[in-house]
C-alpha distance (Angstrom), angle and dihedral (degrees) to the residues before:
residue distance angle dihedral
X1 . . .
X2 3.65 . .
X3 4.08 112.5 .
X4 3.88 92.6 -132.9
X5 3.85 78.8 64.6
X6 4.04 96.1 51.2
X7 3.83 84.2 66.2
X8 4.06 110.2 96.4
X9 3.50 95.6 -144.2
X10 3.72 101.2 48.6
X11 4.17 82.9 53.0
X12 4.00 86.7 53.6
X13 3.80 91.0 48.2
X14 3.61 92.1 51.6
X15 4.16 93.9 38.4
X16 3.98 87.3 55.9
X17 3.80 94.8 49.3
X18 4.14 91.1 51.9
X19 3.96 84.6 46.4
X20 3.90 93.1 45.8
X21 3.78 95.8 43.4
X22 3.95 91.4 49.7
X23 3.76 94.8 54.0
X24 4.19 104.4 -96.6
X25 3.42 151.2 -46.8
X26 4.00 103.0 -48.4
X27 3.85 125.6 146.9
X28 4.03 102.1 -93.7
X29 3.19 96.2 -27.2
X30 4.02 85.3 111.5
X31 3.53 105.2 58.8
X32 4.00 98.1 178.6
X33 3.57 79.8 79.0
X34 3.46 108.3 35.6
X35 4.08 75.0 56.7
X36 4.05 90.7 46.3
X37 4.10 91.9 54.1
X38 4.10 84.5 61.8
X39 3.36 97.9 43.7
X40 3.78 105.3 87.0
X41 4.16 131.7 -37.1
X42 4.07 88.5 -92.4
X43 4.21 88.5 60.4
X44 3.55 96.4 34.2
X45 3.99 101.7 74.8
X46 3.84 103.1 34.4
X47 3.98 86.2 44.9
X48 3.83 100.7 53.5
X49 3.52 83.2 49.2
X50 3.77 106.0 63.5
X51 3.98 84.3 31.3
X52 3.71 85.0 57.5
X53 3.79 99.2 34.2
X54 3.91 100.5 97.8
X55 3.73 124.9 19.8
X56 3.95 123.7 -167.3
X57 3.79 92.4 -162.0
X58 3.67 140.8 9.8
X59 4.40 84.0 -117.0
X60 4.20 94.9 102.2
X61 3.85 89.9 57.0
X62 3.67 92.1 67.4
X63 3.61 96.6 33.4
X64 4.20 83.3 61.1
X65 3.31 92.0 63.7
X66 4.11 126.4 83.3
X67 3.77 108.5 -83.9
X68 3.77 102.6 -118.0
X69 3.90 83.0 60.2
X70 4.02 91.3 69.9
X71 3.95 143.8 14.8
X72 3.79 133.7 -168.3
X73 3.77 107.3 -110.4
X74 4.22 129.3 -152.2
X75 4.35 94.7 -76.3
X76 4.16 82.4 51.2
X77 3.58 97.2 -112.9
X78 3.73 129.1 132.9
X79 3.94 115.1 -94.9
X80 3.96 123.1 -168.2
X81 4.02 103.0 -131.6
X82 3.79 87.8 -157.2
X83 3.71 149.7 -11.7
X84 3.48 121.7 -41.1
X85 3.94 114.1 -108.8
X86 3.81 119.0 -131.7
X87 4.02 94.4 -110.2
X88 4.16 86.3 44.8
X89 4.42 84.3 58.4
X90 3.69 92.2 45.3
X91 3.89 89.6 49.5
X92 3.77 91.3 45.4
X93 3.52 84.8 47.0
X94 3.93 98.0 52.5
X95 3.70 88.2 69.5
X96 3.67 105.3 30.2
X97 3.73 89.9 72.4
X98 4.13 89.4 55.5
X99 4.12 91.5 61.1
X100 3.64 113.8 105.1
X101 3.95 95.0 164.9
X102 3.79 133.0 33.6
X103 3.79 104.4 -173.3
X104 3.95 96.8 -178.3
X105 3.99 134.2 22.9
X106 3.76 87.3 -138.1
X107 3.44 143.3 122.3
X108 4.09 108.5 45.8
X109 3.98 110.9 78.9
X110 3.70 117.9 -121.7
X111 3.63 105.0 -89.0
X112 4.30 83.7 47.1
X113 3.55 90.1 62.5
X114 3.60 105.5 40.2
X115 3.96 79.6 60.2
X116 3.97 97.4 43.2
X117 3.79 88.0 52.4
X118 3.97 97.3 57.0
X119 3.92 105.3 53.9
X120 3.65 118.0 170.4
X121 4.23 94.9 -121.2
X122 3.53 114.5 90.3
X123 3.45 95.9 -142.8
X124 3.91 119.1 102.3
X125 4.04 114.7 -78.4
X126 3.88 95.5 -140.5
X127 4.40 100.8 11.0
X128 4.22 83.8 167.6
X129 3.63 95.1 43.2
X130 4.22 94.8 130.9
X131 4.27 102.7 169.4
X132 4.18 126.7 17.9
X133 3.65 121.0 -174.3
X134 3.79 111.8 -165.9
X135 3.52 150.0 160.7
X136 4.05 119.8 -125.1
X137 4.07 113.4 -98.0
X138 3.52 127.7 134.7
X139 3.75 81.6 -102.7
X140 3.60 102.3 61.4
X141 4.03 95.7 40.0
X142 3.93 82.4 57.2
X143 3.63 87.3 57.4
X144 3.74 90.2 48.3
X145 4.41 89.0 52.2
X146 4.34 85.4 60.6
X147 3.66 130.2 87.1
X148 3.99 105.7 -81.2
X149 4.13 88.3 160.5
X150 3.96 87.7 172.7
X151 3.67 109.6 43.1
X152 3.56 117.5 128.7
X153 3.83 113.0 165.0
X154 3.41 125.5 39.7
X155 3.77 133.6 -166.4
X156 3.97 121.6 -175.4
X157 3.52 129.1 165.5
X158 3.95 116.6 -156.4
X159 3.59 133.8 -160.1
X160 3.54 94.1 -137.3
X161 3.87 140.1 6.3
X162 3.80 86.3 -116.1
X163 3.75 101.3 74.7
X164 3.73 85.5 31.8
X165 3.87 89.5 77.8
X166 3.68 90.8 33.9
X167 3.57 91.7 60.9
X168 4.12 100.8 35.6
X169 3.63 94.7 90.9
X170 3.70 95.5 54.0
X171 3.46 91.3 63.9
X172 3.51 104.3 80.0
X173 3.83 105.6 27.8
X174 4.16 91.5 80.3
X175 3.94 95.0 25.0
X176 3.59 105.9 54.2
X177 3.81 93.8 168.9
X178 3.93 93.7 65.0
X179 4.00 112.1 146.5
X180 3.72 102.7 154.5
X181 3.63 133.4 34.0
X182 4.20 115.1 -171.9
X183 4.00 104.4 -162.9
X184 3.70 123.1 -174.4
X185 4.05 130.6 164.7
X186 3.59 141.6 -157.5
X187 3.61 95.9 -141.4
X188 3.95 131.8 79.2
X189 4.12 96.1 -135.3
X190 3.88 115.3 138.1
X191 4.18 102.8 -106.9
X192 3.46 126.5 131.3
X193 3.87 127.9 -89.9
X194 3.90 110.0 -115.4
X195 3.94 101.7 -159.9
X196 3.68 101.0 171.7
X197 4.28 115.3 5.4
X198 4.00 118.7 -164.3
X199 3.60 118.3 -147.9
X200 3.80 94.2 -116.1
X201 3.67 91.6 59.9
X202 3.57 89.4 60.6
């Protein structure tokens, strides 16, 4: 290998220019650097992590894992057939902690991520998870009640301003690094529109 390339930065350089030429950074759709992260041990980390670095929906983590472990089920979402080895949560894990931005709660069906959100390690699921832009389910909100030590930016939209307020104070007790909360709501109730929310005001 060519020194120029043993220098990190020079790799980054190059990374971002495959990721910007191929349209941005979403989950295998690149595959100049899905190809780059096989190439050779210098590739392999830097790669995964702009490949991993934004995720539109939660779909990729189950397709990562060995195909008896899942299925696609009638509503075309992913279903785990069974429970998740030890080996399958370390894998999962691998490239959980690479996400910085979830863009949709999508793509596992409810049972899935009721699973996927209760792994055995004690360790955070996403500890570099830095924005989340959601929907309200019971789902997501469970999401919210984990570790996200990193999170910064927060977008949520609620059915009603009801479970809005129910939910508000959950927000900062497992993601102590809040600095902006983006609330919208289905409904047409009088409340007030919280653009950005600091901690302390909670």
């Amino acid at each position: 290998m060519h020194h120029a390339l043993e220098i990190n930065e020079n790799i980054l350089n190059i990374f971002d220019h495959c990721d910007y030429m191929y349209g941005g950074r979403r989950w295998r759709d690149n595959p100049t650097l899905a190809s780059l992260a096989r190439t050779c041990r210098a590739f392999k980390e830097p790669a995964l992590n702009l490949l991993w670095e934004e995720l539109l929906n939660l779909s990729p983590l189950a397709q990562c894992l060995p195909e008896a472990s899942h299925f696609i089920n009638d509503e075309d979402l992913y279903s785990f057939s069974r429970p998740l080895t030890q080996t399958e949560w370390d894998t999962l894990q691998s490239y959980t902690c690479r996400i910085r931005s979830i863009s949709e709660f999508h793509g596992l069906d409810c049972k899935s991520v009721v699973t996927f959100l209760d792994p055995p390690a004690t360790r955070p699921l996403f500890p570099n998870l830095c924005t989340l832009s959601c929907e309200y389910t019971d789902e997501t909100m469970a999401l919210l009640n984990l570790p996200l030590p990193s999170l910064i930016s927060l977008k949520v939209m609620f059915p009603n301003s009801r479970l809005f307020q129910r939910s508000l104070k959950l927000f900062p007790k497992f993601s102590p690094n809040i600095r902006k909360i983006d609330v919208s709501m289905n409904d047409f109730e009088d409340v007030p529109t919280f653009s950005e929310i600091e901690p302390d005001y909670i």
